[in-house]
Each structure stands twice: as structure tokens, then as C-alpha cells.
C-alpha positions in Angstrom: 102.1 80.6 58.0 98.8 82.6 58.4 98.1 80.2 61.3 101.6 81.8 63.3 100.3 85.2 63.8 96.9 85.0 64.0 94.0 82.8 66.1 91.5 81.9 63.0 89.0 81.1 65.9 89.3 84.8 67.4 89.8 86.0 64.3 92.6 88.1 65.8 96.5 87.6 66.3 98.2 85.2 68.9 98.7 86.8 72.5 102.7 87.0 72.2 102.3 89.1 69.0 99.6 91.6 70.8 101.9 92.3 73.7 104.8 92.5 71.6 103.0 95.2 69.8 101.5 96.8 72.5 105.1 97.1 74.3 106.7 98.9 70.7 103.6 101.3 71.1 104.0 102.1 75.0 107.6 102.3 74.5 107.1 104.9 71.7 105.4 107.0 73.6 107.2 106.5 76.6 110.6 107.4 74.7 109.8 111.2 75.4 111.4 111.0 78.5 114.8 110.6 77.2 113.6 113.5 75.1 112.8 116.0 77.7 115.8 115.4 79.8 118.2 117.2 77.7 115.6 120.5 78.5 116.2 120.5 81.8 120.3 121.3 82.0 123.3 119.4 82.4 121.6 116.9 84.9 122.6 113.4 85.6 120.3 110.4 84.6 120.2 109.9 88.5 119.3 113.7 89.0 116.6 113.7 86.4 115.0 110.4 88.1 115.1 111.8 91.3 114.0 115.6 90.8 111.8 115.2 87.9 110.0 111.9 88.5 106.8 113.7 88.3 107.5 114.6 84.6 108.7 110.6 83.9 105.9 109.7 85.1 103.5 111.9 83.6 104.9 110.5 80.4 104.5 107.4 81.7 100.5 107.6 82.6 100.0 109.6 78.8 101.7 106.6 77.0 99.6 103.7 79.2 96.5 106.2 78.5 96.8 106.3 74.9 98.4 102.8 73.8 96.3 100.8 76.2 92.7 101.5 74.3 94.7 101.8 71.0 96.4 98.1 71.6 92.7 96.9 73.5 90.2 98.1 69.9 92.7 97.5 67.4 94.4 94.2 68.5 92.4 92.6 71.1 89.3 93.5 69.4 87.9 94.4 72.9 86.5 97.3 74.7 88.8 99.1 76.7 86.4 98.9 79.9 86.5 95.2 79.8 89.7 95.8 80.9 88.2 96.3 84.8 87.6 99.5 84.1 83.8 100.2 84.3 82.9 103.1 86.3 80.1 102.5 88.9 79.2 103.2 92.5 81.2 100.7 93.9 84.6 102.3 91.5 85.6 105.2 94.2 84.6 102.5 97.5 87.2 100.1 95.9 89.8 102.5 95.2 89.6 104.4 99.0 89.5 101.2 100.6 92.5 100.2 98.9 94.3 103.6 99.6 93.9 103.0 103.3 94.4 99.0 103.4 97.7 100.0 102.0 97.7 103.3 104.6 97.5 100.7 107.2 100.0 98.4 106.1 102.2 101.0 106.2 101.2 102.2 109.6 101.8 98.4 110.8 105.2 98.0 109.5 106.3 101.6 110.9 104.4 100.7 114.4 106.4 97.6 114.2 109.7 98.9 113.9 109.5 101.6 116.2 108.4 98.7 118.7 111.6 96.9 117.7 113.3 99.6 118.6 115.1 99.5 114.5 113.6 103.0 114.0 113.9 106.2 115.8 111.0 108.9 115.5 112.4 112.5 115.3 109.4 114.3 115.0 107.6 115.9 112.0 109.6 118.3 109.0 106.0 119.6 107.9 106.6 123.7 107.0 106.1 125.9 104.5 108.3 125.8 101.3 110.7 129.2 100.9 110.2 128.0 97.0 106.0 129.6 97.5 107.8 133.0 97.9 110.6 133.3 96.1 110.5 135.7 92.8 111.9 132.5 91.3 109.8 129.3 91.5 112.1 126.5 91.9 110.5 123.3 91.3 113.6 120.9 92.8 113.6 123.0 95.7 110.0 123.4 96.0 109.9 119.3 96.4 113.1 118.7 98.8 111.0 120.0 101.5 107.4 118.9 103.1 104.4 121.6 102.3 100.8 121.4 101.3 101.8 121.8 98.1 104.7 119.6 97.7 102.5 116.8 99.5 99.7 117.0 96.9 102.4 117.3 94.3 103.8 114.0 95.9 100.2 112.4 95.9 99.4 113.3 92.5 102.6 111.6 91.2 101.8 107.9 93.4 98.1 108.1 92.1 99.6 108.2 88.2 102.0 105.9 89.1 99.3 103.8 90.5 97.2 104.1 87.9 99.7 103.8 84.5 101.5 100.5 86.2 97.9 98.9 87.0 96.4 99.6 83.6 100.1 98.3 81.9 100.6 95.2 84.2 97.1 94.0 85.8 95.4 94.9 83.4 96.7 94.8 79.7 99.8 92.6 80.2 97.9 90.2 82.9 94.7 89.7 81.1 96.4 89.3 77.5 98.7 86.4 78.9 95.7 85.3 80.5 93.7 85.1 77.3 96.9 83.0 75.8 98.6 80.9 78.6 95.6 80.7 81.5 95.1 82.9 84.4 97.2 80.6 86.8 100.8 80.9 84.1 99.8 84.1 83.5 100.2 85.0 87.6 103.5 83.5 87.9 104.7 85.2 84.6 103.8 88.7 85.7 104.7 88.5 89.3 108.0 87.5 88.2 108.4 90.1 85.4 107.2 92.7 88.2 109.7 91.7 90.3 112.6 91.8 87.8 111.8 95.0 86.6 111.8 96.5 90.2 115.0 94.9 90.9 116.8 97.2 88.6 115.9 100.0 91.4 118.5 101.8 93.6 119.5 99.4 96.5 117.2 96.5 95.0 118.8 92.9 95.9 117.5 89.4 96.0 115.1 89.6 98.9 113.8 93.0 97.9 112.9 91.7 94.2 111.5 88.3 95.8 109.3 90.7 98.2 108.9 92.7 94.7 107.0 89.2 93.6 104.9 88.7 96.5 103.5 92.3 96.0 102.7 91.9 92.6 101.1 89.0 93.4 98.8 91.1 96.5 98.2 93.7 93.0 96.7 91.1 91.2 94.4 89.6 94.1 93.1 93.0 93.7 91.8 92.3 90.5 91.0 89.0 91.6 88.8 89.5 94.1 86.4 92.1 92.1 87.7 91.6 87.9 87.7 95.7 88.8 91.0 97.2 88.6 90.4 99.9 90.8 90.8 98.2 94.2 94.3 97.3 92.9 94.9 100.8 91.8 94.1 102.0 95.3 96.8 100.1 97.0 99.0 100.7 94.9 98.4 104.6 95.4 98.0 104.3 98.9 101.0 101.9 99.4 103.7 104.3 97.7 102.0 107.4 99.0 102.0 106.0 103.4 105.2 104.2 103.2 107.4 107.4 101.6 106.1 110.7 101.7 104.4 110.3 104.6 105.8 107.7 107.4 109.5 108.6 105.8 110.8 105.2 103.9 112.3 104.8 100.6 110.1 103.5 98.0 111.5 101.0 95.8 114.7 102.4 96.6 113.8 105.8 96.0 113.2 108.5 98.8 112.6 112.0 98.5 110.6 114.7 101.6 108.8 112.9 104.3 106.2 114.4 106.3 107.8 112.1 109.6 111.2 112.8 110.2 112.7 109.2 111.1 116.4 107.2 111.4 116.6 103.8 110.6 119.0 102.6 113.6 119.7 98.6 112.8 122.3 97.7 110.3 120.2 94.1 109.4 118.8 95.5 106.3 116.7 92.0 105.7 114.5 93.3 108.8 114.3 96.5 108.2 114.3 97.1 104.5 117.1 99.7 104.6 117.8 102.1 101.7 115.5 100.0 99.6 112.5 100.5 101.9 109.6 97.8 103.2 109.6 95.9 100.4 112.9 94.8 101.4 112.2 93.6 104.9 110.9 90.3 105.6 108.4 92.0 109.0 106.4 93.0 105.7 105.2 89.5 104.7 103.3 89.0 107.8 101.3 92.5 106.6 101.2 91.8 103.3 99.5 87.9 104.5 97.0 90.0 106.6 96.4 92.4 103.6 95.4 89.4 101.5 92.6 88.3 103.9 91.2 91.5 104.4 90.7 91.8 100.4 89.5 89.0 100.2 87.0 89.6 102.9 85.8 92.8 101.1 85.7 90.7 97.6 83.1 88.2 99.4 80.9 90.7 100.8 81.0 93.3 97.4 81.9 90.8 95.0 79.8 87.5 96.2 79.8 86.2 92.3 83.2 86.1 91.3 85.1 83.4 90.5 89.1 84.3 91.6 91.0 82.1 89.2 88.2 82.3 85.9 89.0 84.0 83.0 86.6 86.9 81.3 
């Protein structure tokens, strides 16, 4: 029976009962969001999503920050840096490279469609927030609209979310599946578990979660290509922050202020990615192809030694 629960040779439980762990401790932590929401007013779940999300996700990054190292000591019985998580010189290089990779991704697919013609450009809605000088700082109204403090509002919010889902899913779930099934299962397993977890998103569909895979897969390479997490944790910053906030797409099916005031003009959704965003239109494969050279150009020539598809 012993033999069910724990690996005699590891001297530490299977894989499937670490994650299963893991998830009741991130979950438990994470379950203060349904806890704050009743603080906020009568709001709808949809309200509290949209206007709050900085709060959910704060949650979000606390929980990954604290069960992560807990679940990585006590039930991997491994540090938490081994992880891909050792600071060095090269740490901030990865992570602004793969803020702009994933900047100009974003500038490619907008290019694209206003060459297209499926986009229309209608200038810039940059200005400063009437929220700064009321006597009564409101926060909802504060983010509706694009200002310097809204914008690093908006950035702070993509880099946690960058930073919690790449700890959770590249680098805790990955690696511990990894340990258990191989590093080739464990890809498929998590690009397709990425994929149906974003497909419960507003205006998510088939195509849209499919794309969902593909980019979990282009996370992964991340860590791939330098065992680091941190070029991953770029792109992923970088990705959310270009393609909403600033060149005016939804994200994930999600859209809030936008520093480029634009109008989607083509009904054919598939192209164009509609209400769900890029991730939705099949022009972004191409980019997301051309992404996946570049990193691994970069991993060659700052990471000569790895091996892409060896396990730690």
C-alpha cells in the first residue's frame, strides 16, 4: 500500500499525489478572492472580474508565492530555485528580451491587420484621469481610462500575472509531471490543460483554446531553451501588456483602457481574433512560428549547453 503513495527510491510521494496537494494548497489560498468580493458592494461576478482584476490577481501571485516553496521543500524535497529560478546576470536579459519578443509579436499582428485593412486606427485616448483630482478616489473610474498611472497600474497587474501563472504552470505543474510522466507527456499534458482552462474565458471557442495550446506550448520553449523561467515570464508579461493595454485588443477575452484607440472592422472573427483577441486569429500562428525561432536563437547563443527535451 506504502508503495501507492510514495516513490521508495525518492524517498518521497508519487508525482499525482504532489500536484494533487499542491493544487488543495494554491486553491486555499486562492479562495480569498471569493472572500473579498462581498467587500466591495453589490457587484456582479462579471463586474468584480473586470474592475478588480488587479485584486484577483494579487491573490493569485500571494497564493503561487507562498504554496509553490511550501509544496517544492516539503513534497518535492527540492529547492525552490531549482525550479528555474536562480537569480543571475543573465535573469533581467531574459526577462526584457522576452517582454519585447512578445512587444513585437504584438506590433506584427496589429501591423498586419491594419495592412489588411480588418482594423481601423482612431488615434490615441492617452489623458489624464479626472479620478487624480477628485476629493474621492475612484479606483473603477481611475482604470476605465488611459493615464500614467492607470498604465503602470495596468503593467503591474500583467507582470503578476506573468509571474504567478509561470511559477504555477511552467514551472511547478510542468516540471512535477515531468519528474513523473517525462518531459515530452508532460508538454502535451500542460499545453492542453492551459488551453482548457483559458477556454472558459469570455468569447473563448475552439480555435481560440486550440491557439490557447500553441501558446502554452511557445511558454514552455521559454523554459526550454534556458531551464530559466524568466524568459518565459517575460513574454508572458510583455504579451498581455502590447496586445491589450497598449495596441487596444482584448486579452483572452478580456479588455479594459487602451492606450491606441482602434475598431475592429471584419466580421471573420477566425482572422481577426474578435472579442476574444489574437489568440483567436489564425494571422497569429505565423508570429507565434517566428517567435519560436527567435528564442531559440537567443537559447543557442546564451544557453549553448542545454539540452531542450532533458529532464533536471
Amino acid at each position: 500500500m506504502k508503495n501507492i503513495f510514495v516513490n521508495s527510491s525518492e524517498h518521497r510521494l508519487r508525482t499525482g499525489w504532489r500536484i494533487l496537494i499542491f493544487l488543495f494548497i494554491f486553491w486555499g489560498f486562492a479562495s480569498l478572492i471569493f472572500l473579498i468580493k462581498p467587500l466591495l458592494g453589490d457587484i456582479t461576478k462579471r463586474e468584480y472580474i473586470q474592475n478588480y482584476s488587479l485584486i484577483i490577481v494579487s491573490i493569485l501571485a500571494l497564493g503561487a508565492s507562498i504554496a509553490v516553496p511550501l509544496a517544492r521543500k516539503i513534497l518535492d524535497k527540492r529547492s525552490f530555485v531549482s525550479l528555474g529560478l536562480k537569480a543571475n546576470k543573465k535573469s533581467f536579459q531574459d526577462i526584457l528580451f522576452g517582454f519585447f519578443l512578445s512587444g513585437l509579436m504584438a506590433t506584427l499582428f496589429f501591423t498586419l491587420m491594419l495592412v489588411l485593412g480588418f482594423v481601423e486606427f482612431n488615434g490615441f485616448n492617452f489623458n489624464n484621469s479626472k479620478a487624480l483630482t477628485e476629493s474621492s478616489f475612484n479606483f473603477v473610474q481611475f482604470m476605465s481610462v488611459i493615464s500614467i498611472g492607470s498604465m503602470l497600474l495596468l503593467l503591474l497587474e500583467h507582470i503578476l500575472v506573468g509571474y504567478w501563472e509561470e511559477l504555477v504552470f511552467r514551472g511547478y505543474l510542468l516540471q512535477n509531471l515531468s519528474d513523473g510522466l517525462g518531459i515530452k507527456t508532460a508538454i502535451i499534458i500542460s499545453c492542453i490543460i492551459y488551453g482548457l482552462i483559458h477556454s472558459t474565458n469570455p468569447n473563448a471557442g475552439l480555435l481560440s483554446s486550440s491557439i490557447i495550446v500553441l501558446f502554452g506550448f511557445l511558454r514552455i520553449f521559454g523554459y526550454l531553451a534556458t531551464k530559466m523561467l524568466w524568459l518565459s515570464i517575460g513574454m508572458h508579461i510583455g504579451w498581455n501588456f502590447f496586445q491589450g493595454p497598449i495596441f487596444g485588443f482584448a486579452a483572452s477575452g478580456h479588455k479594459k483602457a487602451t492606450l491606441i484607440n482602434q475598431t475592429i472592422t471584419s466580421n471573420q472573427e477566425y482572422l481577426t481574433g474578435g472579442e476574444f483577441g489574437p489568440e483567436g486569429s489564425l494571422f497569429i500562428i505565423p508570429i507565434l512560428i517566428l517567435a519560436l525561432f527567435v528564442m531559440r536563437w537567443y537559447g543557442k547563443v546564451n544557453y549553448p549547453k542545454i539540452k531542450y527535451l532533458e529532464s533536471d
